[in-house]
N, C-alpha and C positions, 0 to 999 in steps of 0.2 A: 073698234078696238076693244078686244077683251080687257077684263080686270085684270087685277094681279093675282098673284098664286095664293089661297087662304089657309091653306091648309102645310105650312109650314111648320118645321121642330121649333120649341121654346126655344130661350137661351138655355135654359136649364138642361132642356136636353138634350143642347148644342155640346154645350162644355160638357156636363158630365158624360156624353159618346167620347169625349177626347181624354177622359181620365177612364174609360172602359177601355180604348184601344190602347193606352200608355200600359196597362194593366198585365196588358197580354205578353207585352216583353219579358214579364220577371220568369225568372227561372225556378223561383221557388215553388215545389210543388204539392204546396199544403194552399198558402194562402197568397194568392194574386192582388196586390194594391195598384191604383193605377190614382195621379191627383194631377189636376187644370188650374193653372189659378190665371183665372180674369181679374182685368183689370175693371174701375167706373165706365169704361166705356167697349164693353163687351170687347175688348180683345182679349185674345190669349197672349198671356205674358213667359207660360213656360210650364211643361210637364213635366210628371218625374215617375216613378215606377219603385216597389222595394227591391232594392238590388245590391250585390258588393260593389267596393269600394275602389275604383280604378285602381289595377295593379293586382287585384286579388284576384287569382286565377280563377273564378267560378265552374272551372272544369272537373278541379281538384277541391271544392269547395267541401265543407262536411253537411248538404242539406235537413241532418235530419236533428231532432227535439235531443236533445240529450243532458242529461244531469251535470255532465263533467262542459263547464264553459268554454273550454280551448275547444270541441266538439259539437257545439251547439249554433246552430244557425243564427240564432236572435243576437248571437254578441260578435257578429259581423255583419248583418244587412242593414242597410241604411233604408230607413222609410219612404215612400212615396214623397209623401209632402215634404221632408228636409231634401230628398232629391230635387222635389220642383224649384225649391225656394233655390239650393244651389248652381240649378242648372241654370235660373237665370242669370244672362250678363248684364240686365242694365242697374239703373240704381233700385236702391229695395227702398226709396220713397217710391216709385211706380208703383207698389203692393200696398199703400195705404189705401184702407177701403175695399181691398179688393176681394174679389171672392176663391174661395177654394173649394174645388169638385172635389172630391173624393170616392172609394167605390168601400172603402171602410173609414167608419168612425177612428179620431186621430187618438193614438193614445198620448198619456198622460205628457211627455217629451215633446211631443211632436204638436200637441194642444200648446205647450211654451214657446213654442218656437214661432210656432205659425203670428201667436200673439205679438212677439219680440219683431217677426217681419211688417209688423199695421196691417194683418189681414183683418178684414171687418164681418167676413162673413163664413160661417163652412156648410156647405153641401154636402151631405153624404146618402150615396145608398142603405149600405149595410150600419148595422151596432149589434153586431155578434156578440160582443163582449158587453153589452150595455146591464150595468147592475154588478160589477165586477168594482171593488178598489183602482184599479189605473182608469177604468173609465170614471168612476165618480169624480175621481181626482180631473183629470181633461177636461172634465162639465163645469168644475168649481170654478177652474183657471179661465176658462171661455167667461163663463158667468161672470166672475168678480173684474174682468178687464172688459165687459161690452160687446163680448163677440158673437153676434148670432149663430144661431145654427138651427139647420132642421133637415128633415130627410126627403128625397125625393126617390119618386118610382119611374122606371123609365117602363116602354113597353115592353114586353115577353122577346121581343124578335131584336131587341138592341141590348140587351146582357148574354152575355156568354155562358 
């Protein structure tokens, strides 16, 4: 009887495949966020993606950067990770400890949030923004409440 299979993906690069694929849903066409959060016992507990706000027509959305806020995409998409945390239905004690994929570093809101859910750990691909004020600010709040983080690299042929 042969062995078993060796050559199997991490967890790490189990979940964050499932915050690459959550990723691909967003409609936005500047910057694709995709977040997984596992639980201590390598489940997936719930993905989320940046996207509008059930009800908001994103057909007739305003996708693009603009100065005037009723016009600007940023002050109606909801983030990845407040997506995952929202989209799960069980209790948000199952998220203590737990970890969150991400495919961008969280910013500063979503660094609170994640903290306020008991996530104990963040994964992320990307820090595009890393060395910018809302990133510093994310690192502090990670930092001063215990929250690990660090970056991982998946292979060439598993990022889009």
């Amino acid at each position: 009887m042969p062995g078993k299979r060796s050559n199997v993906i991490s967890w790490d690069e189990f979940f964050m495949r499932a915050a690459v694929a959550a990723s691909m849903r967003s409609k936005d066409p500047n910057t694709q966020v995709g977040a997984c959060i596992a639980d201590a016992d390598n489940r997936i507990l719930s993905v989320g993606y940046n996207g509008t706000p059930h009800g908001l027509d994103d057909d007739e959305f305003p996708w693009d950067d603009s100065e005037d806020p009723l016009r600007d995409k940023h002050s109606y998409v909801i983030h990845a990770e407040a997506n995952a945390i929202l989209n799960y239905r069980g209790s948000l004690k199952d998220m203590a400890g737990g970890v969150v994929y991400v495919t961008l570093f969280p910013c500063k809101e979503c660094a609170k949030t994640l903290v306020q859910a008991g996530i104990g750990e963040v994964v992320y691909l990307d820090d595009k923004y890393d060395g910018t004020t809302d990133n510093l600010i994310a690192k502090a709040v990670l930092d001063r409440c215990g929250v690990k983080y660090r970056q991982v690299h998946l292979p060439e042929a598993a990022v889009v």
